[in-house]
N, C-alpha and C positions, 0 to 999 in steps of 0.2 A: 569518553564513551558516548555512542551517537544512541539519542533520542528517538523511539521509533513508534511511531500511531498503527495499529492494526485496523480494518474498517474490512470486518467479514461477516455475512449475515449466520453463518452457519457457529453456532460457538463450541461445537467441539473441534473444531477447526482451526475457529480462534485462538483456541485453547490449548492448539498444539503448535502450531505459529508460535504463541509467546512462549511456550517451554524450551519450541529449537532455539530462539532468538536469544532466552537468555542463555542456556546454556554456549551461545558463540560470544557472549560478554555483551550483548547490546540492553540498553536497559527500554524495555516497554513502559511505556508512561501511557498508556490507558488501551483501549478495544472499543469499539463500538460497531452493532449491527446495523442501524439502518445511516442515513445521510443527515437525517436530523440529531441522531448522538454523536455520529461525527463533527458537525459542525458546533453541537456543545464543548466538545473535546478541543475541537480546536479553538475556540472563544476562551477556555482555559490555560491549555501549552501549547504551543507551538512544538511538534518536532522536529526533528532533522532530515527522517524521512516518512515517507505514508505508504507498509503495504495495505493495497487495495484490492478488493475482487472487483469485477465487471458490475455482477448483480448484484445487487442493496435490498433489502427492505425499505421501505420509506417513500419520500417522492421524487428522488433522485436517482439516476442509474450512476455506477463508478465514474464511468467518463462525462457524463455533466459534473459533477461533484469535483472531480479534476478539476477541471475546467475553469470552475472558481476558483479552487487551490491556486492554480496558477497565476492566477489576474490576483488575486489577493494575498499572497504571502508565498509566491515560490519556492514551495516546496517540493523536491524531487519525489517521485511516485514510482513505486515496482509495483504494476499490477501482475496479482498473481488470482490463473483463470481456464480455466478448463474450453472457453470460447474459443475456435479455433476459425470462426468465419473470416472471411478478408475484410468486409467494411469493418468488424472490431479493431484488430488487427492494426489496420491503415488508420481508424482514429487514435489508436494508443502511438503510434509513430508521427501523429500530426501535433500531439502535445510536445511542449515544453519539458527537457527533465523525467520523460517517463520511460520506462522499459518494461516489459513484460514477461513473465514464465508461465508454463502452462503445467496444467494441476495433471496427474498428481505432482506435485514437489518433490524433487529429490534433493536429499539436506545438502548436497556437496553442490548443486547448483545455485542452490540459494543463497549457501555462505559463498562463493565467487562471485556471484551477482553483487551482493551485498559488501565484498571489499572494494570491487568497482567504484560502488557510490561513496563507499567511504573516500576511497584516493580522488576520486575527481571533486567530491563538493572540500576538501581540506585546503 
């Protein structure tokens, strides 16, 4: 079962994330709103993957926050995000390992996205 970090500032959102995620068998090992509970989270587990929003609470935006994920422990990233600018866009395509969906979520997108990552990081 793959391990999965939620990082959404919004937590009824969060809150619905980890309900679809587990109901598709993935186990959520923790949530967190801003870039600073993220990076407690991550000083504890490591997951398998990180969904992410763009916006954070904290001092970090999603794609800095990346950014270190990447240089630090390679972890693939679905940011999932309602920003549909092109420089967003174009930074989420310049990371390592990242793909993007754009909100709202539709659950049949997300569980195909998320088989992707499963097959390719196995």
């Amino acid at each position: 079962m793959k391990k999965i970090l939620i990082i959404e500032d919004e937590t009824i959102i969060s809150f619905g994330y980890r309900l679809q995620l587990e109901r598709m068998g993935f186990d959520v090992i923790g949530t967190a709103r801003s870039s600073e509970e993220a990076e407690a989270q991550l000083a504890i587990a490591l997951p398998d993957l990180i969904i992410m929003d763009i916006y954070l609470k904290g001092t970090k935006t999603g794609l800095e926050l990346a950014k270190e994920i990447q240089v630090n422990n390679q972890i693939p990233i679905l940011f999932l995000t309602a920003s549909t600018k092109p420089e967003i866009i174009s930074a989420i395509h310049a990371l390592n390992d990242c793909q993007y969906l754009s909100k709202p979520i539709n659950a049949d997108s997300l569980e195909d996205m998320l088989q992707r990552f499963v097959r390719t990081s196995v």
